[in-house]
C-alpha positions in Angstrom: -12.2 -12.2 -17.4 -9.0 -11.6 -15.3 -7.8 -14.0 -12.7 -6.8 -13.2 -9.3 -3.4 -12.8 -9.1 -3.0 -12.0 -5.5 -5.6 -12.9 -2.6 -4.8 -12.1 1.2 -6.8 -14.1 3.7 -6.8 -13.0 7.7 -3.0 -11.6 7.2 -1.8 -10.5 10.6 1.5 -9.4 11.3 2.2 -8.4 15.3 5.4 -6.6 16.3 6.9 -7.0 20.1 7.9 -4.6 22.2 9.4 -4.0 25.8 8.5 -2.2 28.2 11.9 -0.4 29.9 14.4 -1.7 31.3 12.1 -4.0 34.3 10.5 -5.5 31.3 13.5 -6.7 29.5 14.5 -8.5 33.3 11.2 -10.3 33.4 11.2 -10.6 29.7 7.7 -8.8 29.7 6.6 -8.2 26.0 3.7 -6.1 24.5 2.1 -7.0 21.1 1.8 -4.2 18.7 -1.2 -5.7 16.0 0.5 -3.7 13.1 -1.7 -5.9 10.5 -4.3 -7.4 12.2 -7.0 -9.6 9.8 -6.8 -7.7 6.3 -8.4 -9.7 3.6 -8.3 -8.6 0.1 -7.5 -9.5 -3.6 -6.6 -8.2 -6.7 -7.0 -9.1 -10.1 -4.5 -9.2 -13.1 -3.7 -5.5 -14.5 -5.8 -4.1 -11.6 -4.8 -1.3 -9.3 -6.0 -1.5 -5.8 -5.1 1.6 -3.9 -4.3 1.8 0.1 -5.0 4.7 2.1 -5.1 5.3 6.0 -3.2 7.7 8.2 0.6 6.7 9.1 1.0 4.1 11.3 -2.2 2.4 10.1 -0.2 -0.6 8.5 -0.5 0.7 5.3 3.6 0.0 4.0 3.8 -3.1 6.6 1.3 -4.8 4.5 3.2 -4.2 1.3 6.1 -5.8 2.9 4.8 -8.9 4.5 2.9 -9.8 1.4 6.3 -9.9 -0.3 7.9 -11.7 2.2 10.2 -9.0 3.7 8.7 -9.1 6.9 7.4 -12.7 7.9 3.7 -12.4 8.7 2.7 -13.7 12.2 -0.5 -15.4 10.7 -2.5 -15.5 7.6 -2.2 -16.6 4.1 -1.0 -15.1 0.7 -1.3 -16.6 -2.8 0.3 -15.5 -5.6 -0.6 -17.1 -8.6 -2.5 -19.8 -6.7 0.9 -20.2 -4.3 0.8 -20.1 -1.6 4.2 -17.8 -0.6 3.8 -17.5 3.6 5.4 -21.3 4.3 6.8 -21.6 1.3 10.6 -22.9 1.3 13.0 -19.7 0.8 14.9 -21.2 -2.7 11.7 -21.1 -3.8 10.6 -17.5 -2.6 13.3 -16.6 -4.0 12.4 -17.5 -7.8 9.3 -16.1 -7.1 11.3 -12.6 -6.4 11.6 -11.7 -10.4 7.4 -11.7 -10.5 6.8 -9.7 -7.4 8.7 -6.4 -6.9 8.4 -3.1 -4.7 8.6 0.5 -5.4 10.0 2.0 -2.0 9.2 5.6 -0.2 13.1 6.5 -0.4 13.7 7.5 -3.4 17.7 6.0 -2.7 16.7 2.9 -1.0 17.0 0.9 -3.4 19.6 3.1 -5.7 23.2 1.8 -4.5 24.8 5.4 -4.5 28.4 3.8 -5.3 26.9 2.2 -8.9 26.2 4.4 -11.6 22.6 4.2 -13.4 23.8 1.8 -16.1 25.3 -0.8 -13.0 22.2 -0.4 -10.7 20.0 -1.3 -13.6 22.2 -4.2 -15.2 22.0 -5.5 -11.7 18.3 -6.1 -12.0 18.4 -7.3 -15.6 21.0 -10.2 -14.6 20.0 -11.1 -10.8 17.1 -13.4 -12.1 18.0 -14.2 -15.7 20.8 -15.0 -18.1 21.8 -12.3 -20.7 24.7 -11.7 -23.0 26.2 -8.6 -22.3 24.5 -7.3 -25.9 21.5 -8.2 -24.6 22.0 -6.1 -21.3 22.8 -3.0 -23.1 19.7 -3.6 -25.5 17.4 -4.1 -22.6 19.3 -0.8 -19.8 18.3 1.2 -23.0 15.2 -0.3 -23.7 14.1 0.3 -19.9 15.3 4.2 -20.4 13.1 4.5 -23.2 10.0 2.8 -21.5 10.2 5.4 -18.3 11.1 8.3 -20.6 14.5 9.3 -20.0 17.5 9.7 -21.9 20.4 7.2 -22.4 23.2 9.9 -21.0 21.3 9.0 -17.6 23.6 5.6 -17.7 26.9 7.4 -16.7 25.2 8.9 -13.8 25.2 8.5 -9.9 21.7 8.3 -7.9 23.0 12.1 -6.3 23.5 13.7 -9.6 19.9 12.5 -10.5 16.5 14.7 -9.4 13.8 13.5 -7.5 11.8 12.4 -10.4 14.6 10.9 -12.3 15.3 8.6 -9.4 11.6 7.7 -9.2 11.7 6.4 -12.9 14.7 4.7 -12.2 13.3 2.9 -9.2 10.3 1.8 -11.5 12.7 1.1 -14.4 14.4 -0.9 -11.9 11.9 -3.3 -11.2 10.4 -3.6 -14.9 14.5 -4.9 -15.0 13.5 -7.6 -12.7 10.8 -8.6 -14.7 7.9 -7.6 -12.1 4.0 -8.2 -13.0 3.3 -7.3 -9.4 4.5 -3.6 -8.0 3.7 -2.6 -4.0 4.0 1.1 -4.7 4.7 2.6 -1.4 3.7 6.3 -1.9 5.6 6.4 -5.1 4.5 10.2 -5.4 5.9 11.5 -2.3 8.5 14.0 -1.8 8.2 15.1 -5.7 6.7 18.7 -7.4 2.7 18.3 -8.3 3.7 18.3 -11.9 6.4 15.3 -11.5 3.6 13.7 -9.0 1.2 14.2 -12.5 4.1 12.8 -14.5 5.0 9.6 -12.3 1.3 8.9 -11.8 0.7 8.6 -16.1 3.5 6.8 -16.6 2.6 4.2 -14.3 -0.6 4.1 -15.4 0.6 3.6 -19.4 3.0 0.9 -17.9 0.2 -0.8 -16.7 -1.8 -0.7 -20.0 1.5 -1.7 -21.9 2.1 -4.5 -20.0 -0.5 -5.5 -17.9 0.9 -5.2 -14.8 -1.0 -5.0 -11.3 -0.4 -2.7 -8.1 -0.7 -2.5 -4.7 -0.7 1.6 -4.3 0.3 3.0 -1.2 -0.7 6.1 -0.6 -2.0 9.3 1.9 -2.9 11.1 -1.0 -6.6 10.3 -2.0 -6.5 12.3 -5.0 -4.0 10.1 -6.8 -5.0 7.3 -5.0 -8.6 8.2 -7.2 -6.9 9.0 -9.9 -5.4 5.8 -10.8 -7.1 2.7 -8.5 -9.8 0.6 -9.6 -10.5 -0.3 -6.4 -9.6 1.4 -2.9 -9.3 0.0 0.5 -9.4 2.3 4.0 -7.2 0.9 6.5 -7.2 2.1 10.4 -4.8 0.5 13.0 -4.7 -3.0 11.2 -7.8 -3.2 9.3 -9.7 -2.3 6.7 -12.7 -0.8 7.8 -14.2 -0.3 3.7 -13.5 -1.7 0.3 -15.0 -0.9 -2.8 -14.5 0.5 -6.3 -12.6 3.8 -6.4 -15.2 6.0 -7.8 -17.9 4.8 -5.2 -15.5 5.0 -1.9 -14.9 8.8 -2.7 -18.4 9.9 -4.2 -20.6 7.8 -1.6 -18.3 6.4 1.4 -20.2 4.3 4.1 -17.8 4.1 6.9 -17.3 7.5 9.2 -13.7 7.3 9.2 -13.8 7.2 5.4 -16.7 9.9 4.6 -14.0 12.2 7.0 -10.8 11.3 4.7 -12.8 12.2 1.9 -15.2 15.2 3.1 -11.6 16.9 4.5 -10.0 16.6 0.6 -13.4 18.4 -0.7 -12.9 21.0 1.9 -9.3 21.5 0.9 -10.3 21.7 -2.4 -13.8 23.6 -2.0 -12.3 26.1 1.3 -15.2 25.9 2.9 -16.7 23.4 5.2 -19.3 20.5 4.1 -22.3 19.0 5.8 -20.4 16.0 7.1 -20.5 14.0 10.7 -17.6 15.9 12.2 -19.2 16.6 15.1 -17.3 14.2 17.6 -14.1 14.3 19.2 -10.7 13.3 17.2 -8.2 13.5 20.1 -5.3 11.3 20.6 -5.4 7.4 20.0 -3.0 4.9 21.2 -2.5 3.3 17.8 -0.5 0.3 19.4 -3.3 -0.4 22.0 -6.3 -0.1 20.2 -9.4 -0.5 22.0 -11.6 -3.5 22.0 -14.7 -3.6 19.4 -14.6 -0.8 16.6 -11.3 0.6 17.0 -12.8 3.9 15.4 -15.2 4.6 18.1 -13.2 6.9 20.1 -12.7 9.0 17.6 -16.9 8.3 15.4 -18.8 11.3 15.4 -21.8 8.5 14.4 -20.8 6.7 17.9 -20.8 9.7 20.1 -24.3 10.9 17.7 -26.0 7.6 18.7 -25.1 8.0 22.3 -22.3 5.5 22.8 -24.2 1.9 22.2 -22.7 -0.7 23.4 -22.4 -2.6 20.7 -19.5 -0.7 19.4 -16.7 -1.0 22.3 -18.2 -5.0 23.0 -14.8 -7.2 22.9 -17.6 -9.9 21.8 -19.0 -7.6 18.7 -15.7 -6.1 16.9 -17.3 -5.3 13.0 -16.5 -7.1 10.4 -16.6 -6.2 6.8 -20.1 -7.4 5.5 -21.1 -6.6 1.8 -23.6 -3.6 1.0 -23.6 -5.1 -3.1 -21.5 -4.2 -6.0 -18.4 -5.4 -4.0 -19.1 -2.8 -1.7 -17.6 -3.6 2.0 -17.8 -1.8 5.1 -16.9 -2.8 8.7 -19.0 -0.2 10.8 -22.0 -1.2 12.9 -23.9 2.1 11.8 -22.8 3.1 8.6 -24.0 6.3 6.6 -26.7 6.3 3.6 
């Protein structure tokens, strides 16, 4: 049976901000709950996918858990290590296991090194190779994201959009990565190069059992290729479960809605779903006390506004429905 090879516990990460030009004379602050108490865990060779609107905390998670953004609270284990107050030497050996795809497809392609320097960099920043072996192994990486060895004399510019996606991956299989964040690794690229990106990670995976984190605002790769998939809205993670049972039978409102909108897009024509209430526009750095999503629930406005949902004192918590089903939702559907 796998073993976890990454578990999240109460992570929190909360940004500052001030407000004008009084603020920064008093030294007045505001607290922006980016992340704000997201628990999860995945398991060796597992792919747990990430979805939520933009600005939900989706990439910000990726980041902290790596240890690129210091997390204000929480703790993360990798490999039973605990990485949050761990010393940074020692971070820093832990760099080669624990890698991240990034949005920009240049950000991390120096676009002054050709393909063959970016990649060597990777192979030799973490481990000692003869300059044979680098050669053997810039190849070798080529050949295992399906591109051709002329690639090597190239700049990032000269490359296309899906060549510089392979490369990024190729990049951190250099490193030697058995963790991947994949922050939206399908954006920005054709539908067939999306289909093309999305099976190669996926026969990575199988070939060398590596696990992801996938970012993502598109639920129908993130269905395509999770095992399991977690909702996130302003900070949390409102319902976790395996991938097939999130999309076919969803509990929370704000997740039936992400999903119900893709079958429309894909069906044209509306669906029996709760979309009854009002969306309008959230403060997503002030979010309200209790269930952050009840300004927005069709279920909340349908049950005429209880209580319970805006109570400081009763905020929902994700409680288990079976199977490893969770949901944070005081009402939830079926």
């Amino acid at each position: 049976m796998p073993k976890s090879l990454l578990e999240v516990f109460d992570l929190k990460k909360h940004f500052t901000q001030r407000r004008g030009l009084f603020s920064s004379l008093t030294a007045e602050e505001r607290f922006i709950p980016a992340v704000d108490g997201v628990s999860f865990y995945l398991k060796e060779n597992e792919t747990v996918g990430l979805v939520g609107e933009s600005g939900c905390g989706k990439t910000t998670i990726g980041r902290t858990i790596l240890g690129l953004t210091r997390a204000t609270s929480g703790k993360v284990l990798f490999d039973r290590k605990d990485i949050t107050c761990m010393p940074a030497e020692e971070l820093r050996l832990l760099r080669s296991q624990m890698q991240m795809i990034f949005q920009d497809l240049d950000a991390g392609l120096n676009p002054k090194m050709r393909i063959r320097e970016i990649l060597k960099e990777a192979i030799t920043v973490h481990h000692r190779f003869s300059d044979a072996e680098v050669e053997r192994k810039t190849r070798e990486l080529l050949d295992q994201v399906n591109l051709k060895s002329n690639k090597l004399s190239q700049f990032p510019h000269e490359l296309s959009g899906g060549e510089k996606r392979r490369i990024g991956i190729a990049r951190v299989l250099g490193v030697g990565a058995r963790f991947i964040v994949a922050d939206e690794p399908t954006s920005a690229l054709d539908v067939s190069i999306q289909a093309q990106v999305v099976n190669l990670l996926r026969d990575l995976q199988q070939q060398l059992g590596l696990t992801f984190l996938f970012i993502s605002h598109d639920l129908q790769v993130v269905e395509l290729v999770s095992h399991k998939v977690a909702v996130m809205y302003l900070g949390k993670i409102v319902e976790m479960g395996l991938a097939e049972r999130i999309a076919s039978k969803a509990s929370h409102p704000y997740t039936h809605i992400l999903w119900s909108s893709l079958v429309e897009k894909q069906n044209r024509e509306a669906v029996q779903a709760p979309t009854t209430g009002a969306w309008g526009v959230h403060d997503f750095e002030r979010p309200l006390h209790g269930c952050r999503f009840a300004p927005r629930c069709p279920v909340y406005h349908a049950q005429g506004r209880p209580a319970i949902c805006t109570d400081p004192a009763s905020e929902p918590e994700l409680r288990d429905l079976g199977d490893g089903h969770y949901v944070a939702c005081h009402f939830p559907l079926g």
